[in-house]
C-alpha positions as CSV (number, residue, x, y, z in Angstrom):
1,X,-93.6,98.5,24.1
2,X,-92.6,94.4,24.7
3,X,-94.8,92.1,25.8
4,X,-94.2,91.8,28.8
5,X,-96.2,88.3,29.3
6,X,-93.0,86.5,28.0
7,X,-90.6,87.8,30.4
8,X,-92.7,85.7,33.2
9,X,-91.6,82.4,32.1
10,X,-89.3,81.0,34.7
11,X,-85.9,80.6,33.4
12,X,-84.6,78.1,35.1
13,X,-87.9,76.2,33.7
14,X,-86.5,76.0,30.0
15,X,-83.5,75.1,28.0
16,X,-80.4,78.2,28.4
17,X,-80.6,78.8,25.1
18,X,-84.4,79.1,24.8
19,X,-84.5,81.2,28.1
20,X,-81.6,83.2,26.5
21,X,-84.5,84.1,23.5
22,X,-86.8,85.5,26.1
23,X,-86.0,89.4,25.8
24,X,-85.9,89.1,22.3
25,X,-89.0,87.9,22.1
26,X,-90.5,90.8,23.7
27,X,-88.5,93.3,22.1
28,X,-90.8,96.2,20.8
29,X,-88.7,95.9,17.1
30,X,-90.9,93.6,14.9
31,X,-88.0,92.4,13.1
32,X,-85.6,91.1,16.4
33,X,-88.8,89.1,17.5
34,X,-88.9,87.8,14.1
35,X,-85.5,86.8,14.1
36,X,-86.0,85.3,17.4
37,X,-88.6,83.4,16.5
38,X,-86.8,81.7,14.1
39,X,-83.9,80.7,16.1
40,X,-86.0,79.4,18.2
41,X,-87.9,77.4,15.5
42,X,-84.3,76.1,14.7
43,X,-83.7,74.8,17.9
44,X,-86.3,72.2,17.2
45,X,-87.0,72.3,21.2
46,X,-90.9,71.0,22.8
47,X,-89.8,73.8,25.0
48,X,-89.9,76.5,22.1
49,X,-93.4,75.7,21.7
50,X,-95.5,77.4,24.2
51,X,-93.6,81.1,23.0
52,X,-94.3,80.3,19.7
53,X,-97.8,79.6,19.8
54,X,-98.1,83.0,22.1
55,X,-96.7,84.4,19.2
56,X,-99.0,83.3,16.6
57,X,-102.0,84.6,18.9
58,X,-100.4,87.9,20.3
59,X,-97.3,89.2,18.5
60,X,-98.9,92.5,16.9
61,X,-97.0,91.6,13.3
62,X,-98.6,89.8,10.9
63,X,-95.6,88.6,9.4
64,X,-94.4,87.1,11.8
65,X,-97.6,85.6,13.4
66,X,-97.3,83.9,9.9
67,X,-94.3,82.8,10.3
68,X,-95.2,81.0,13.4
69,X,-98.1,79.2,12.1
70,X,-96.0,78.4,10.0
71,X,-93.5,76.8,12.4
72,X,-95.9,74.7,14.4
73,X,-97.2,73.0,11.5
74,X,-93.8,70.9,12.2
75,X,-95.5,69.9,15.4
76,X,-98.9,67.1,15.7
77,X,-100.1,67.8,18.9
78,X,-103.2,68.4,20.5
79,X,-103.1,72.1,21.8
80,X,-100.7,73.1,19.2
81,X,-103.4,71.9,16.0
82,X,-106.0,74.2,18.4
83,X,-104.1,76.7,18.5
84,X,-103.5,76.8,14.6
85,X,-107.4,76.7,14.2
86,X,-107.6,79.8,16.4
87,X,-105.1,81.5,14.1
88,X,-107.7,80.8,11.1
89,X,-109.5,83.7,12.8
90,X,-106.6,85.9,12.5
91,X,-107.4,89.5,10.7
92,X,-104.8,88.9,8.5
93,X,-105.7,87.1,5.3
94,X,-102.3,85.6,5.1
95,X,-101.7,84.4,8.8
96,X,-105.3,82.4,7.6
97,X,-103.8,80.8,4.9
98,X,-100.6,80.0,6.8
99,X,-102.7,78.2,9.6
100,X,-105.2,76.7,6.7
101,X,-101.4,75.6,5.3
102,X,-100.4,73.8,8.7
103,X,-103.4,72.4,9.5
104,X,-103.2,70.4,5.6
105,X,-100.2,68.7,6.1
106,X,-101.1,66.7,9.2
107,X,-100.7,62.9,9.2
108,X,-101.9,61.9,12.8
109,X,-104.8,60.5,13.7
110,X,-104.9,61.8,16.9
111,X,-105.3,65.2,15.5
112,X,-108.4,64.5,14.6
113,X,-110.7,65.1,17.2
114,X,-109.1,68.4,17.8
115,X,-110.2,69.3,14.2
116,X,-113.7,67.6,14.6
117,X,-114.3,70.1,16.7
118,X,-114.1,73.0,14.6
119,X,-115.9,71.3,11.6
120,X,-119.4,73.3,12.1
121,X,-118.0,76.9,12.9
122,X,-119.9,79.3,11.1
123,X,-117.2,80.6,9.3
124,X,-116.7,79.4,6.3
125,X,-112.8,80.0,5.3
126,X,-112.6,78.2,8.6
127,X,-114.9,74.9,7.7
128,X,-112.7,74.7,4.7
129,X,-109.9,74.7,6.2
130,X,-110.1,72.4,9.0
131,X,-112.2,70.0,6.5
132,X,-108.8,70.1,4.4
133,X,-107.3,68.8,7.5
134,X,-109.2,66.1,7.9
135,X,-108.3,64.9,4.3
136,X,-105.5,62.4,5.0
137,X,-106.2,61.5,8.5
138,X,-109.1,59.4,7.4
139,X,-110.5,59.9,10.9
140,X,-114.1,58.4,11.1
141,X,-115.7,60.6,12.9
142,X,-115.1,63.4,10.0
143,X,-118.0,61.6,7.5
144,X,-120.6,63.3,9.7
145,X,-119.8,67.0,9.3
146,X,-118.6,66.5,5.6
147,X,-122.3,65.1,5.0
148,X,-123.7,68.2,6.5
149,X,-121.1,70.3,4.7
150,X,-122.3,69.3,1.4
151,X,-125.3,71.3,1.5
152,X,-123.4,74.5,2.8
153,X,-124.1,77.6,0.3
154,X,-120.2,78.5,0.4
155,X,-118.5,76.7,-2.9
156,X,-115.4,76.3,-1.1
157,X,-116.8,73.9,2.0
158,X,-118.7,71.8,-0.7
159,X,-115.4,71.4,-2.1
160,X,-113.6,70.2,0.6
161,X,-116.6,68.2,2.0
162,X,-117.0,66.3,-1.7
163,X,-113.1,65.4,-1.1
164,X,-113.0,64.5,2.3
165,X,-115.6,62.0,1.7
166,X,-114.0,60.6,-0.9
167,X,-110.6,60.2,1.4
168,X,-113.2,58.3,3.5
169,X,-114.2,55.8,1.4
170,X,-117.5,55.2,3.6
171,X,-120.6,53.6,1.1
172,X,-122.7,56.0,3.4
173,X,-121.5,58.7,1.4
174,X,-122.7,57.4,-1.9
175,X,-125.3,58.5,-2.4
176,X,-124.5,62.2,-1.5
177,X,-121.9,62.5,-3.9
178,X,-123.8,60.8,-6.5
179,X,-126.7,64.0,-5.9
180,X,-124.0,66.7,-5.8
181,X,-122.7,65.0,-9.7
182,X,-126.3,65.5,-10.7
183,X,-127.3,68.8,-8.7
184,X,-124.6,71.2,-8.3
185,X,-124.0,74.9,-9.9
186,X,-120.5,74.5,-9.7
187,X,-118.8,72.6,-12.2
188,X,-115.7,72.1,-10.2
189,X,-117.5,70.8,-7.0
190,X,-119.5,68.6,-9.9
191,X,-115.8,66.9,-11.1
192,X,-114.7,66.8,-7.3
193,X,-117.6,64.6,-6.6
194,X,-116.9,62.5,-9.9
195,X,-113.6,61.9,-8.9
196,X,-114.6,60.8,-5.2
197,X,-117.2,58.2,-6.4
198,X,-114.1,56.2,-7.4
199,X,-114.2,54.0,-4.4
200,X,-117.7,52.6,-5.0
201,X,-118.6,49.4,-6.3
202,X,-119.0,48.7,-9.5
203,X,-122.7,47.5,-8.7
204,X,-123.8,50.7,-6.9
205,X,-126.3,51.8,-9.4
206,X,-126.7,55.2,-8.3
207,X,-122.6,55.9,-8.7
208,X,-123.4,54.0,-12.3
209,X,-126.4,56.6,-13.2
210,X,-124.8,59.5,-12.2
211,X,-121.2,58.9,-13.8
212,X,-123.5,58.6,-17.2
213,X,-125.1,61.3,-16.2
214,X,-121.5,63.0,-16.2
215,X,-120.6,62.1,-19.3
216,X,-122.7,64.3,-20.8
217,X,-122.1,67.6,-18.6
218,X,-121.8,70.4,-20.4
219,X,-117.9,71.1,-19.0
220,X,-115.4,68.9,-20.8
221,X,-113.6,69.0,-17.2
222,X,-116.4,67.2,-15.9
223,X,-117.2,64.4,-19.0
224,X,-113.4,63.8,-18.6
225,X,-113.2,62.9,-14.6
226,X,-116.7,60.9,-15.3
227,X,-114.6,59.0,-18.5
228,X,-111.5,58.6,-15.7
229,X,-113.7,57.2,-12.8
230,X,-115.9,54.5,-14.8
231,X,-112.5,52.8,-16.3
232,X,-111.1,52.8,-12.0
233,X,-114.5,51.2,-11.6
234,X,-114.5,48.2,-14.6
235,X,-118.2,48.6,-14.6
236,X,-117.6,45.1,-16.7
237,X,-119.9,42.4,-15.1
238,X,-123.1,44.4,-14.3
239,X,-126.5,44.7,-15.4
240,X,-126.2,47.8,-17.1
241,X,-122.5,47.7,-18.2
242,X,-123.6,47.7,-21.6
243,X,-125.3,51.3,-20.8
244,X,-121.5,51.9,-19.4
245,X,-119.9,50.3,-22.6
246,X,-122.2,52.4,-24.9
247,X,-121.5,55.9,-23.2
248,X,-117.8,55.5,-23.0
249,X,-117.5,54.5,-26.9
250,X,-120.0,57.6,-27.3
251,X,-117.3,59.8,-25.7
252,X,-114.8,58.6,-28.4
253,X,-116.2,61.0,-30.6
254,X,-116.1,63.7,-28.1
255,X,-115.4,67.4,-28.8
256,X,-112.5,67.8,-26.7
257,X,-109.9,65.2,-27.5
258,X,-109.4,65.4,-23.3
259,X,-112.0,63.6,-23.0
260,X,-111.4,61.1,-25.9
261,X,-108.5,60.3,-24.3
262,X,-109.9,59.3,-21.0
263,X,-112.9,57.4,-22.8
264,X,-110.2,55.4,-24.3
265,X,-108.3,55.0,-21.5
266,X,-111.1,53.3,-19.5
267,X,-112.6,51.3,-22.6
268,X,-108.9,49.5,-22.4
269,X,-109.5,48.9,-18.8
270,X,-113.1,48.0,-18.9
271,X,-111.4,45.6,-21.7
272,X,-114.7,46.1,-24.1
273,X,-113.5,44.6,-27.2
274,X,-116.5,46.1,-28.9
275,X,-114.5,49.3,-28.8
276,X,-111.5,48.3,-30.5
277,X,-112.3,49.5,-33.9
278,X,-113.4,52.6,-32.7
279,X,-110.4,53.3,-31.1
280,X,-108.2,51.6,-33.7
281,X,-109.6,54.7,-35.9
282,X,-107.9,57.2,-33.5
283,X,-104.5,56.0,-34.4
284,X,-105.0,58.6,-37.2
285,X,-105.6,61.6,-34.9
286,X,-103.2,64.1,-35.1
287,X,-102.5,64.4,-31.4
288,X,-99.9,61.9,-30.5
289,X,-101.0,61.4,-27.0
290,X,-104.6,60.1,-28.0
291,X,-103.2,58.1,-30.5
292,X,-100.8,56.5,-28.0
293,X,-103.7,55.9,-26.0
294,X,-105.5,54.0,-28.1
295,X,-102.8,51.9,-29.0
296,X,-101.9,51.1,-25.3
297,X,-105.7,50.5,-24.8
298,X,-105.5,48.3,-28.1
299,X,-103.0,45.9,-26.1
300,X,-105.1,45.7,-23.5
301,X,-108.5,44.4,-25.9
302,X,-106.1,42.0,-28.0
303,X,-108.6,42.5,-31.6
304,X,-107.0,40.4,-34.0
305,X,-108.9,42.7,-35.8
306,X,-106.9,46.1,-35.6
307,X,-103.9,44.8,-36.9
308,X,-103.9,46.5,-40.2
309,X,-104.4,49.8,-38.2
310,X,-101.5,48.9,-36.0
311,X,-99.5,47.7,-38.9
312,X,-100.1,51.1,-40.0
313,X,-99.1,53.0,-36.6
314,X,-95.3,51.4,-37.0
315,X,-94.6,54.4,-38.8
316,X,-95.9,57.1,-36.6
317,X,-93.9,60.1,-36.5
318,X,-93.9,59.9,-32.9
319,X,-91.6,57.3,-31.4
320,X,-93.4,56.6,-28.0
321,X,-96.4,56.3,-30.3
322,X,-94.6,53.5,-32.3
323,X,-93.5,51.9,-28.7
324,X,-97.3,51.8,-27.7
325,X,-98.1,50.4,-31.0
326,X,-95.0,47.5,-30.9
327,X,-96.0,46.6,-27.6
328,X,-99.6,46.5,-28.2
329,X,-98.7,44.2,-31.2
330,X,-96.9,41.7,-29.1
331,X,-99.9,41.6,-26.4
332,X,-101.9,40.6,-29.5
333,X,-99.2,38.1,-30.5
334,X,-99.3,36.3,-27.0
335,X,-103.1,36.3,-26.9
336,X,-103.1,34.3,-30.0
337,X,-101.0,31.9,-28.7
């Protein structure tokens, strides 16, 4: 049976070669609808739009009400990003994820209040989702609902709500993250949040306490995001960056050389010269990319004092280990100057 709601547009209201489509469109063979769909996608035409998104909410295939969400995720406008969050109610599992899919790669801001709307549905596949959507647009009104969304008992709306806030880069949201590093059950959401504290000031003591805290979760995952965020911040010049200092050259000795890695990393950025002979003793580490690290981080700190160990790295068997290690020798060189 075709539908016969498309056969009611007007002609003579679209493009030929769209109203040409029309039958097509209603034809009762899955596959020719398909196919028309997708010539019609091709024609890149504003007045394709309306038969596609009747598609995505009535065409009884799921494939190719997929393939339409798929197709208006091409388009940023109003009705069109509604009509896309609609289709994350679909029964098909896969038409979801195509919508969720759509709705991810948005970029304007005016999209935004279409999405705010849908922020506190019930469902949660849905929250995520438009949550996701939110991500890049940085729209304002978004830190609201991802504040509330942090305390929702689905894993996967935390998740998004922990990275949405940290797109936002709103102090409000602080705080909140620095609970969910303390407090979660999941150790994912728990790295999420470390990684979005990387906007704060390097003086917000509760972003301080819980990144500590962090570095000593019990998943290496975690202890390595916590390692990654404190060198962004260059907790350097505050009351407790010795606390800061201390931990990080801690996490040297690390079980997982992940971790190590990171630790160094930030030590080299923090520029804690206290460090240097700690990390100068990693040169010897059988995994080239940590000792790398620690030469590169060695440039930054400038210790006359790890010379001899860098002397010693000139004959790594690695040869990007022996560039780290000439050019962290030179950065020494030019300091002394």
């Amino acid at each position: 049976m075709t539908d016969s709601t498309l056969l009611t547009h007007d002609p003579d209201t679209l493009a030929p070669e769209v109203a040409a489509l029309l039958p097509r469109l209603a034809d009762t063979d899955a596959v020719v609808r398909r196919i028309a769909l997708l010539e019609l996608a091709d024609l890149e035409e504003p007045d394709t739009l309306p038969l596609i998104a009747h598609a995505l909410a009535h065409d009884g295939s799921p494939e190719l009400r997929r393939e339409a969400a798929r197709v208006l995720g091409s388009w940023e406008e109003a009705w069109i990003v509604d009509a896309l969050c609609h289709a994350l109610l679909d029964a098909d599992p896969d038409v979801r994820m195509a919508a969720a899919q759509s709705l991810s790669t948005l970029k304007d801001e005016v999209c935004g209040a279409v999405l705010h709307r849908w922020t506190d549905h019930a469902e949660p596949f849905v929250q995520a989702a438009v949550l996701r959507g939110l991500r890049e647009l940085r729209y304002a009104e978004a830190l609201a609902p991802a504040l509330r969304a942090l305390e929702h008992r689905d894993d996967s709306v935390r998740t998004e709500a922990v990275v949405l806030l940290g797109w936002l880069k709103d102090a409000r949201a602080l705080a909140p993250l620095a609970a969910i590093v303390t407090a979660d059950a999941n150790a994912e959401i728990r790295r999420a949040a470390v990684g979005a504290l990387g906007f704060a000031a390097a003086t917000h003591t509760p972003t301080l306490t819980a990144l500590l805290q962090a570095l000593s979760d019990p998943v290496w995952q975690v202890r390595e995001e916590a390692a990654t965020t404190l060198g962004k911040l260059r907790a350097n010049a505050v009351h407790d960056a010795h606390d800061v200092h201390e931990a990080l050259i801690a996490a040297l000795t690390d079980d997982y050389w992940q971790v190590r890695l990171r630790a160094v990393r930030a030590l080299g950025q923090i520029g804690e010269r206290a460090a240097a002979l700690p990390i100068a003793a990693l040169l010897s580490n059988p995994i080239s990319n940590l000792r790398k690290e620690a030469a590169l981080a060695l440039g930054e700190l400038r210790e006359p004092a790890t010379l001899p160990a860098l002397l010693d790295a000139l004959n790594d068997a690695d040869p990007d280990v022996r560039k780290a290690v000439r050019i962290a020798l030179q950065q020494i060189e030019d300091a002394s100057r």
